[in-house]
Structure formats: C-alpha cells, structure tokens
C-alpha positions in Angstrom: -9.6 -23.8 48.9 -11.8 -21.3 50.5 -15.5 -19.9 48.9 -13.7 -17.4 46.5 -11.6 -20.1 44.8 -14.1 -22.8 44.5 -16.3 -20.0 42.7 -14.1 -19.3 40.0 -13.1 -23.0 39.7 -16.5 -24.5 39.5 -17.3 -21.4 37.1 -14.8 -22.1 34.6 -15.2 -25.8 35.3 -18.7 -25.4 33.6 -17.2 -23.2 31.2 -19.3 -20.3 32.1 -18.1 -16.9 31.7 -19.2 -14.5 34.5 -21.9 -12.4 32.1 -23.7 -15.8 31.4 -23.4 -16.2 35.6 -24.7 -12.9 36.3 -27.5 -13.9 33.6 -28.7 -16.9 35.5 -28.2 -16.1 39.0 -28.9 -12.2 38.9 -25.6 -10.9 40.8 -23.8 -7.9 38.5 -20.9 -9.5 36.5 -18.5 -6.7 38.5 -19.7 -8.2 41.6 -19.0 -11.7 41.0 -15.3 -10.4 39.6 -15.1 -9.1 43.1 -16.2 -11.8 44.9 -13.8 -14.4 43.1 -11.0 -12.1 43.6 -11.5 -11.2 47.1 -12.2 -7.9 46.8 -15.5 -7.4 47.9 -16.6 -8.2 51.4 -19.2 -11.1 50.8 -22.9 -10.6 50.5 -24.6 -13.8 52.0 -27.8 -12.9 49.6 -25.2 -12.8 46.0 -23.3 -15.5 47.0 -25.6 -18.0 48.0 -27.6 -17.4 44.4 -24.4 -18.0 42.7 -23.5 -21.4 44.9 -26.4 -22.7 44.1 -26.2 -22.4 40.3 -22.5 -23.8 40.6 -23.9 -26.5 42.9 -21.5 -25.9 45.2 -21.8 -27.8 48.5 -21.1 -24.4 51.1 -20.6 -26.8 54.1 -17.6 -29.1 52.1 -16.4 -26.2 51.2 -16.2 -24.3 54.9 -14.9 -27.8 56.2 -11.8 -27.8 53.7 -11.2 -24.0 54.4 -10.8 -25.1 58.6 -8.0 -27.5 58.0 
C-alpha cells in the first residue's frame, strides 16, 4: 500500500472527511483530494502535516511499498 493509499485509509478509518483534515492539519481540502488520488506530485511540507495527524508511521509505510 504505498503513502497515497494509507492516507485515504487511515482518513476514513478515523472517519474524517477531508474538510475536517484540511481544518486540523492546514493543507487545502483540493490538495489532499490530490494527494490521495495521485494526482499531485507530493509536497514533503503537506504531507508530512497530514501523516502526523493520521499517525501514520512514514517508515512502515515506505517499507511495505519496497516489497
């Protein structure tokens, strides 16, 4: 499952929609639409502020996406 994936998962997982995301980690709710759906090439700065609401470990997830 690679970054974009375990976004949206752990998003809906918490049952956040993306305006309440953009509310609490300040990335645009268009931008994090893009980012989830790959269609956006990835700003470090956005995506890291959204990771860390989610709690999203980055390093499990990079591990998982080399297999």
């Amino acid at each position: 499952m690679n970054i974009y994936e375990q976004i949206k998962q752990q998003r809906t997982k918490q049952n956040l929609s993306m305006s309440e995301l953009s509310k609490l980690s300040g990335v645009d709710a268009s931008q994090i639409w893009r980012i989830e759906n790959d269609k956006t090439v990835i700003i470090p700065s956005s995506v890291q502020k959204i990771i860390d609401i989610l709690r999203i470990d980055l390093q499990a997830v990079t591990k998982k996406d080399k297999k």
